[in-house]
N, C-alpha and C positions, 0 to 999 in steps of 0.2 A: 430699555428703561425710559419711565416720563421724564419729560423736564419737570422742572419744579413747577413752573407756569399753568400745566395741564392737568396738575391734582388739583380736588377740589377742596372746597375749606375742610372739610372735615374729612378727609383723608390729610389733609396736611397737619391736623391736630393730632392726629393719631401716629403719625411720622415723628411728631417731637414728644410726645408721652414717650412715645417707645425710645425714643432715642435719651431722654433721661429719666427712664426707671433704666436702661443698659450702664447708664455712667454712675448712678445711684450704689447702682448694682457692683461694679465694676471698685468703686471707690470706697464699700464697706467693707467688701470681702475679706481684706486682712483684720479689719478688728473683729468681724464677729469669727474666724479663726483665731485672733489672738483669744479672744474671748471665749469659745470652747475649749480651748488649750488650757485657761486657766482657770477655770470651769471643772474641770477633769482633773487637772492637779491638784487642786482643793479639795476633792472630794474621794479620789486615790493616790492620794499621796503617798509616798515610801514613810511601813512604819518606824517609828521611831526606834525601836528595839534594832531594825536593822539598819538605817545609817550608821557610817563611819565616821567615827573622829578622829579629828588630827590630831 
């Protein structure tokens, strides 16, 4: 591998896009899964005829 010294500027611009769209990336991921999940449950919910009640 290079040292960091031996990229050049724009490869070294493109080392840190990448490197945070990966932490971007990395750091959404549970809400836009929490957000599919509740997404999906909104929209197939259990119907009401068949819950139970206590």
């Amino acid at each position: 591998m290079k040292k960091w010294n031996e990229f050049s500027g724009s490869e070294k611009r493109m080392i840190i896009v990448l490197g945070v769209l990966v932490i971007l990336i990395v750091l959404t991921f549970g809400r836009v899964n929490q957000g599919v999940r509740n997404g999906f449950s909104h929209f197939f919910s259990t119907p009401a005829d068949t819950v139970q009640e206590k």
